[in-house]
VEXDRENKE-457686 format. One record per residue (C-alpha): residue number from 1; residue in three letters; chain; x, y, z. Coordinates in steps of 0.5 Angstrom, whole numbers, plus 2048, in hexadecimal, padded with zeros to 3 digits. Layout:
N
+------+--------+-------+-----+-----+-----+
! paba ! drenza ! vexlo !   u !   v !   w !
+------+--------+-------+-----+-----+-----+
!  NUM !    ala !     A !   X !   Y !   Z !
...
+------+--------+-------+-----+-----+-----+
***
This chain:
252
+------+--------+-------+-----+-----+-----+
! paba ! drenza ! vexlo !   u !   v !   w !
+------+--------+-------+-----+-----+-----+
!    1 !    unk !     A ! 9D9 ! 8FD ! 92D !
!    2 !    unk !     A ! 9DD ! 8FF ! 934 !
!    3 !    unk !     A ! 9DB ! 907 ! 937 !
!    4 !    unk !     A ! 9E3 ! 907 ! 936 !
!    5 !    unk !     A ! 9E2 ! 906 ! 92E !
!    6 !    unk !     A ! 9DD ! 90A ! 92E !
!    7 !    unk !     A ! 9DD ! 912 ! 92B !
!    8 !    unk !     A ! 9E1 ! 914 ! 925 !
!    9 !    unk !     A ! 9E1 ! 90D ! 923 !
!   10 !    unk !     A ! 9D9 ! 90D ! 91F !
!   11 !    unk !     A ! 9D9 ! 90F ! 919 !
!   12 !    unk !     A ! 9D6 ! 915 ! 917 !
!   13 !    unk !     A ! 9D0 ! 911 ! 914 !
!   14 !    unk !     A ! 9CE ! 90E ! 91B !
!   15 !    unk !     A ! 9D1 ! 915 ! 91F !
!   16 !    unk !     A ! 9CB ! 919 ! 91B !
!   17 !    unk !     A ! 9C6 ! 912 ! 91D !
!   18 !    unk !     A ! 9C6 ! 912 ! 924 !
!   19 !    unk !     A ! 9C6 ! 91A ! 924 !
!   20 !    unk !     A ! 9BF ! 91A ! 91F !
!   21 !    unk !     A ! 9BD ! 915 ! 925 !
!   22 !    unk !     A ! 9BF ! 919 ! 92A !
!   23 !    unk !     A ! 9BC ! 91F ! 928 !
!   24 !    unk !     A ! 9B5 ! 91A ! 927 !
!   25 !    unk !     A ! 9B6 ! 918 ! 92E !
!   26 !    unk !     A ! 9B6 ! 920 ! 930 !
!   27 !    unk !     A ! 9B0 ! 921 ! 92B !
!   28 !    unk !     A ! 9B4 ! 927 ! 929 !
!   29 !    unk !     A ! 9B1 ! 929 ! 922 !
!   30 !    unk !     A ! 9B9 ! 92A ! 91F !
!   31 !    unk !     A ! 9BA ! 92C ! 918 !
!   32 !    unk !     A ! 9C2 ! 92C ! 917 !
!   33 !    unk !     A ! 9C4 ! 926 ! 91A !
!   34 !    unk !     A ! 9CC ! 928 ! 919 !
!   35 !    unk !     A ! 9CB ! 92E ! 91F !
!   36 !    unk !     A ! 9C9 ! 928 ! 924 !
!   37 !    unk !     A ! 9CF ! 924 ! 922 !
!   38 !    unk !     A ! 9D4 ! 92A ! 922 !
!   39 !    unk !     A ! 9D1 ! 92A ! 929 !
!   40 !    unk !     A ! 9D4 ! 924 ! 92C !
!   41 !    unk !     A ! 9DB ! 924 ! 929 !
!   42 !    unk !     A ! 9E0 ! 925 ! 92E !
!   43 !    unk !     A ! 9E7 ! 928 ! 92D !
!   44 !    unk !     A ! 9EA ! 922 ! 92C !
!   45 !    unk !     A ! 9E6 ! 91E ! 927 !
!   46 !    unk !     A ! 9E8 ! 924 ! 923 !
!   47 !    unk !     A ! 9F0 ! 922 ! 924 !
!   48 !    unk !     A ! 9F0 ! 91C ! 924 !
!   49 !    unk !     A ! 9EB ! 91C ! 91C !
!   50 !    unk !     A ! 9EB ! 922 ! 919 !
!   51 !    unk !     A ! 9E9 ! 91E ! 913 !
!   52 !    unk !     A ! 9E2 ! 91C ! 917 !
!   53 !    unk !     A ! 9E1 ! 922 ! 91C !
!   54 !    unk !     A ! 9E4 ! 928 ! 919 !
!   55 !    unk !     A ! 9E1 ! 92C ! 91E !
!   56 !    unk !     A ! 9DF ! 92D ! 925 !
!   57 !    unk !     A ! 9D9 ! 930 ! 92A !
!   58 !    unk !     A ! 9DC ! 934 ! 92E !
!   59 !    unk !     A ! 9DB ! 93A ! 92A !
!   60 !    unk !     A ! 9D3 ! 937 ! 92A !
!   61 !    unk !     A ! 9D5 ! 936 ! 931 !
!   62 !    unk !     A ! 9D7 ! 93E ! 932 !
!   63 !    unk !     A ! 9D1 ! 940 ! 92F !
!   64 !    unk !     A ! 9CC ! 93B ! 933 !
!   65 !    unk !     A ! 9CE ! 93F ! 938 !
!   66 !    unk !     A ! 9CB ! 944 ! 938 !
!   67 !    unk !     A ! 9C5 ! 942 ! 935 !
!   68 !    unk !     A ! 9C4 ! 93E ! 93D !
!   69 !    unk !     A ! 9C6 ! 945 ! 940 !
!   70 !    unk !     A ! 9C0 ! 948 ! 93C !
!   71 !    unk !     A ! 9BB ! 943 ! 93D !
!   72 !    unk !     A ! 9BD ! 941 ! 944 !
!   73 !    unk !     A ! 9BC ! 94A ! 945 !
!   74 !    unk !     A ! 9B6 ! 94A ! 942 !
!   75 !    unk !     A ! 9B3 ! 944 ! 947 !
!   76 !    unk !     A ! 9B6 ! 947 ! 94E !
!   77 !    unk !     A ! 9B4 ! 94E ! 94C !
!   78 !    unk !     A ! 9AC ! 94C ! 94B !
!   79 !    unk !     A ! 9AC ! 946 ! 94F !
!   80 !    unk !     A ! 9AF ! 949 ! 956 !
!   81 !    unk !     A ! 9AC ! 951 ! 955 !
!   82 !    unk !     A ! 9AD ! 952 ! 95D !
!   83 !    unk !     A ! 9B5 ! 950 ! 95C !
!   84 !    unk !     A ! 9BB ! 955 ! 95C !
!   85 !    unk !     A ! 9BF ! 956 ! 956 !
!   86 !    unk !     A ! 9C5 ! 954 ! 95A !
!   87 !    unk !     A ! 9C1 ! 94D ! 95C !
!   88 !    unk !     A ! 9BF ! 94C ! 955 !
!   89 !    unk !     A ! 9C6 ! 94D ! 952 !
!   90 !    unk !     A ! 9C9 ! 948 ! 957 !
!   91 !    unk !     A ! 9C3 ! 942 ! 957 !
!   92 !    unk !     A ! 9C5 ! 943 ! 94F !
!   93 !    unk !     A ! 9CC ! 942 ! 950 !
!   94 !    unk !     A ! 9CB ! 93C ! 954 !
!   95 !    unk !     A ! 9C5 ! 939 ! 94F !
!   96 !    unk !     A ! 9CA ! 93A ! 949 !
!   97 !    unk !     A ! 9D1 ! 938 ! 94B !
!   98 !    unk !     A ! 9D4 ! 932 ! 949 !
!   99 !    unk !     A ! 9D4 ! 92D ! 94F !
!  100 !    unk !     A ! 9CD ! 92F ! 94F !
!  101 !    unk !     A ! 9CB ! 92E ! 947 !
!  102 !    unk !     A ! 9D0 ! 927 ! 947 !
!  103 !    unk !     A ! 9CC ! 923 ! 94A !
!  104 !    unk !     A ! 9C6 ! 925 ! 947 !
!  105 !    unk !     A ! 9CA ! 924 ! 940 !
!  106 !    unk !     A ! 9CB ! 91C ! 943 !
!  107 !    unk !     A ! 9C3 ! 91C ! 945 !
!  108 !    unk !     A ! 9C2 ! 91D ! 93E !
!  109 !    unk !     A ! 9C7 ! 918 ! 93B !
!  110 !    unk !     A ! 9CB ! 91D ! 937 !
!  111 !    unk !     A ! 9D2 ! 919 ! 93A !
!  112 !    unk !     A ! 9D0 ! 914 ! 935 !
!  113 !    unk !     A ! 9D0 ! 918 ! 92F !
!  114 !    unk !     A ! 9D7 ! 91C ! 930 !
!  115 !    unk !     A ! 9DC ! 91B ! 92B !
!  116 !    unk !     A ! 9E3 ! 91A ! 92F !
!  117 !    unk !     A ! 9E9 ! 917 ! 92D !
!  118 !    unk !     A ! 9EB ! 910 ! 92F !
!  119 !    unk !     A ! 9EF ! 913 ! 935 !
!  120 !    unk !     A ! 9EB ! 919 ! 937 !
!  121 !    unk !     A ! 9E5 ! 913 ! 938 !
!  122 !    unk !     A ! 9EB ! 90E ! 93D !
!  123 !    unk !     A ! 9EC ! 914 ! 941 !
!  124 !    unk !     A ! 9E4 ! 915 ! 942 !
!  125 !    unk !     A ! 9E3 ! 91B ! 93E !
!  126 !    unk !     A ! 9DB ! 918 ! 93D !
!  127 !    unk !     A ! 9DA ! 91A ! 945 !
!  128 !    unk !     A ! 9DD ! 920 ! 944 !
!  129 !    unk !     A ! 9D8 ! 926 ! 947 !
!  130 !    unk !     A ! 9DB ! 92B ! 944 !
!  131 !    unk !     A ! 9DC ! 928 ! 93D !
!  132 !    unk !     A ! 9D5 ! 926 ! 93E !
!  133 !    unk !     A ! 9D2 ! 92C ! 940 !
!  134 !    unk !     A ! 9D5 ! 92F ! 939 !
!  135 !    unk !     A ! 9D2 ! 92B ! 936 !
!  136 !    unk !     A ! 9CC ! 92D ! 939 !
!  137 !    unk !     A ! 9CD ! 933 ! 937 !
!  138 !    unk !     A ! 9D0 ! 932 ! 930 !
!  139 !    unk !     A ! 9C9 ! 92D ! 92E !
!  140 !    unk !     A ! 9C5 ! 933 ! 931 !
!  141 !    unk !     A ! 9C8 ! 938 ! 92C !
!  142 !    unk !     A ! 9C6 ! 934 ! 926 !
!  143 !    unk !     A ! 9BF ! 933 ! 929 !
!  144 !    unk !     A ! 9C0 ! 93A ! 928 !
!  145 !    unk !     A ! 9C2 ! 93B ! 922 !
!  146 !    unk !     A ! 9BE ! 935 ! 91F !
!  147 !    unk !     A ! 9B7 ! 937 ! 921 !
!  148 !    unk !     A ! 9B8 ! 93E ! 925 !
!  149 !    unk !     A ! 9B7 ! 940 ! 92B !
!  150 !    unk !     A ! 9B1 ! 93D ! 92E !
!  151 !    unk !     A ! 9B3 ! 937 ! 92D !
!  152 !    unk !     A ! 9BA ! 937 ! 930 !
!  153 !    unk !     A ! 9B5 ! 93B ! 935 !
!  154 !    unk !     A ! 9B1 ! 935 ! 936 !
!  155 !    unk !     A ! 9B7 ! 930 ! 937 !
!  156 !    unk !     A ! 9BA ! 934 ! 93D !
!  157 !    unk !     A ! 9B3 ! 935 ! 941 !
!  158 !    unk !     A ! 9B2 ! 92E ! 940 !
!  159 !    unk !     A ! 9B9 ! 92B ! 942 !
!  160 !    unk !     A ! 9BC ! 931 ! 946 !
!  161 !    unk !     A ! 9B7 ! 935 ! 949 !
!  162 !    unk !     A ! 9B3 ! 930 ! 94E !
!  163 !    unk !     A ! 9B9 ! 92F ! 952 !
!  164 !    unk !     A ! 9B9 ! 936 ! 954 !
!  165 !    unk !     A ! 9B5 ! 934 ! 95B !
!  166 !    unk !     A ! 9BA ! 930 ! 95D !
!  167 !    unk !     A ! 9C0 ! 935 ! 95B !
!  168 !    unk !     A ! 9BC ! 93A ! 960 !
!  169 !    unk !     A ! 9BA ! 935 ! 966 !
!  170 !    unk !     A ! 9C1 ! 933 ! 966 !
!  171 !    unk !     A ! 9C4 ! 93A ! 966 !
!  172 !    unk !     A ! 9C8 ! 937 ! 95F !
!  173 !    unk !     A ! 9C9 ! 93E ! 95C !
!  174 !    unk !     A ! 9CD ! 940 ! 963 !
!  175 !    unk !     A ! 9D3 ! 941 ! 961 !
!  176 !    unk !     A ! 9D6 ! 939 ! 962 !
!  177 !    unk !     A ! 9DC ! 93A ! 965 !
!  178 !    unk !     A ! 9D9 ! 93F ! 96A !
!  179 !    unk !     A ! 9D3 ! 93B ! 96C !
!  180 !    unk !     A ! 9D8 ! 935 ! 96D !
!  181 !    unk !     A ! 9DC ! 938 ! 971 !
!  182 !    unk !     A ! 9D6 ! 93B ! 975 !
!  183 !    unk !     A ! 9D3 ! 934 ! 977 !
!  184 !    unk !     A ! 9DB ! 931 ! 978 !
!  185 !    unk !     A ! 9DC ! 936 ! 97D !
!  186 !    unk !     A ! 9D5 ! 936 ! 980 !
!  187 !    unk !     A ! 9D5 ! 92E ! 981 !
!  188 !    unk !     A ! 9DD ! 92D ! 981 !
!  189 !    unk !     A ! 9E0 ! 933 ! 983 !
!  190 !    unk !     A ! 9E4 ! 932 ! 97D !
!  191 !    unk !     A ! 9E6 ! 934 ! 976 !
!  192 !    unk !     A ! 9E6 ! 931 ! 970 !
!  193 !    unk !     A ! 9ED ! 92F ! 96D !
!  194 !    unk !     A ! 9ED ! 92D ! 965 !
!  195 !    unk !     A ! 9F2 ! 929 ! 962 !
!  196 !    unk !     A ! 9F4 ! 928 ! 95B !
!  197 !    unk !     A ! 9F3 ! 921 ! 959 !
!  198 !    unk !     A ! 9F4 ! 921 ! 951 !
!  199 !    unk !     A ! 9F5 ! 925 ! 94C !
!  200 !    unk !     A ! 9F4 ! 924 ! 945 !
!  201 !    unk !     A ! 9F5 ! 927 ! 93D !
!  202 !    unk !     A ! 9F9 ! 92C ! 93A !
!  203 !    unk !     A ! 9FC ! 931 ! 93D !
!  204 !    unk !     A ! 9F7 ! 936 ! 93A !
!  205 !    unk !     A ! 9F1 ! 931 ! 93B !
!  206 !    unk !     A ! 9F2 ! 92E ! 942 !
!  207 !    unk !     A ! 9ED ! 92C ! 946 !
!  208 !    unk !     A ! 9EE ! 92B ! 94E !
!  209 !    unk !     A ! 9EB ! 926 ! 952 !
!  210 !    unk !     A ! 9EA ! 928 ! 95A !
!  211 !    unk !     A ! 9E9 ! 924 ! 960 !
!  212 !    unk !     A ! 9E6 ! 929 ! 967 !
!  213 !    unk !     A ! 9E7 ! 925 ! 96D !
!  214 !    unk !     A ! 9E5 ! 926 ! 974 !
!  215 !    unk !     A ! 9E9 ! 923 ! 979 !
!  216 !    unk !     A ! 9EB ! 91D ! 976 !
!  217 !    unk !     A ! 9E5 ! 91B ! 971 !
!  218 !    unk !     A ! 9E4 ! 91D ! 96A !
!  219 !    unk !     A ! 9DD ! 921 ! 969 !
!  220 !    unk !     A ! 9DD ! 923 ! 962 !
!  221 !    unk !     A ! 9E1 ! 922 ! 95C !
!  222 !    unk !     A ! 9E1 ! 928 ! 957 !
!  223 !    unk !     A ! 9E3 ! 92A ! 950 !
!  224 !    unk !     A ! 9E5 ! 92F ! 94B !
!  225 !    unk !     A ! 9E9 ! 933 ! 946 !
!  226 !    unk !     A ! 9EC ! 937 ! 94D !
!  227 !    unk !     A ! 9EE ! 935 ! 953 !
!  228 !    unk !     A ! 9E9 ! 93B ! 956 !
!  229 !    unk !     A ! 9E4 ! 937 ! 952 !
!  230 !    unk !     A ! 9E5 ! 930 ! 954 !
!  231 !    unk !     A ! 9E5 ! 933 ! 95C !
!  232 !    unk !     A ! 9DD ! 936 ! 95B !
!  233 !    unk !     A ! 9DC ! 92F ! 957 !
!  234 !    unk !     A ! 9DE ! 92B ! 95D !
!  235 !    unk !     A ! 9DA ! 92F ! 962 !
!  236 !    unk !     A ! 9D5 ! 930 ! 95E !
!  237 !    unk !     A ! 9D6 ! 927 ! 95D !
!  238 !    unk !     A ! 9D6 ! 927 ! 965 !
!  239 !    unk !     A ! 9D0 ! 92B ! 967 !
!  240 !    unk !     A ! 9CC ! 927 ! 962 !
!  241 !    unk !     A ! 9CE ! 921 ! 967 !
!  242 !    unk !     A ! 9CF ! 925 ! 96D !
!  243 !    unk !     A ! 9C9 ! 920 ! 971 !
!  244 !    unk !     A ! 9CE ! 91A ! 96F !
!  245 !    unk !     A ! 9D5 ! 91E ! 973 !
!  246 !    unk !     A ! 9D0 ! 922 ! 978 !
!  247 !    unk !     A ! 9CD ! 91C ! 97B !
!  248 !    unk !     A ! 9D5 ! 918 ! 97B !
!  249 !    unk !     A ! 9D7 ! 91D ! 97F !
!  250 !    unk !     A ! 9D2 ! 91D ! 983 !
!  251 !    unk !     A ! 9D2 ! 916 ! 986 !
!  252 !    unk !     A ! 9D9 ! 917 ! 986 !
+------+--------+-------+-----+-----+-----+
***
């Protein structure tokens, strides 16, 4: 079966299988299984078969949310005691934002198991970080409610918290706007420019596609359900490569 032919085409029987040997894999201790199928259907499977999906995650996701921050507080406000409230709010924004959680929902392999309908799939909504950073959070609200708080604890120490180091020794919880901008104007004596690429989806539901550039090169591209969004996520995306563009501009 093609990735294009893949998502809301299993049948309901072979959804619940691979999702049994997902969890297998996590060695999460599941008990409800339907919480975790929830958490990997997408708004538009639902639209495309009612019959098979009557409902979507993005109220798990809401929940899942909330969950993270808590766990994520927790871990910030015994792991770093010598650090400022203010130092601590901003590295947890950083470690639970959605160009931060997408790549680690990928890691995961959890693109493989969303259910999207046919068109959302063509216009590569698998790679999508922020429907996957959604999803993230609606998988770790069912762990939640399946076996408790320890055990959605657990996950998001294992999977999410050890990439704290590397948030802080890049300086990932400044502002990534503000700090690209520093390291432009430092380097270039330049301001980034953003441009809108794409824009898709409903008019209550859009998400934007945004490139920042440098003089004339493509640093980063970024997503989200705003504009503002996709501009963090595009300088969060060229401060992650920044060895790669830095060193081009250099030698130039």
């Amino acid at each position: 079966m093609t990735q294009k032919a893949k998502a809301a085409r299993w049948s309901r029987e072979e959804f619940e299988s691979t999702i049994t040997s997902y969890l297998e894999s996590l060695e999460i201790p599941y008990r409800n299984l339907s919480l975790y199928t929830l958490a990997f259907v997408h708004r538009s499977a639902v639209n495309e078969h009612p019959d098979w999906f009557p409902e979507h995650n993005e109220r798990l996701e809401f929940l899942g949310d909330a969950v993270l921050e808590l766990i994520i507080t927790e871990a910030l406000f015994l792991g770093y005691p010598e650090r400022p409230e203010w130092q601590l709010t901003d590295i947890r924004s950083a470690l639970v934002r959605g160009a931060h959680l997408g790549p680690i929902a990928q890691s995961l392999d959890m693109s493989e198991h969303l259910q999207m309908s046919r068109g959302e799939i063509i216009g590569g909504g698998k790679n999508n970080l922020v429907i996957l950073a959604d999803t993230f959070e609606a998988f770790l609200w069912a762990i939640y409610l399946d076996t408790g708080y320890e055990s959605a604890r657990t996950f998001v120490i294992t999977h999410v918290y050890p990439t704290v180091e590397n948030v802080i020794e890049n300086k990932l919880h400044i502002d990534p706007k503000s700090h690209l901008q520093e390291i432009t104007q430092r380097i270039f004596s330049e301001t980034p420019r953003y441009d809108l690429l794409s824009e898709a989806g409903l008019d209550h539901d859009k998400t934007y596609t945004i490139g920042v550039h440098v003089r004339d090169s493509l640093i980063g591209i970024g997503t989200g359900a705003s504009k503002k969004k996709a501009q963090q996520s595009a300088a969060q995306a060229a401060l992650e490569r920044k060895r790669e563009w830095t060193g081009k501009k250099k030698r130039a």
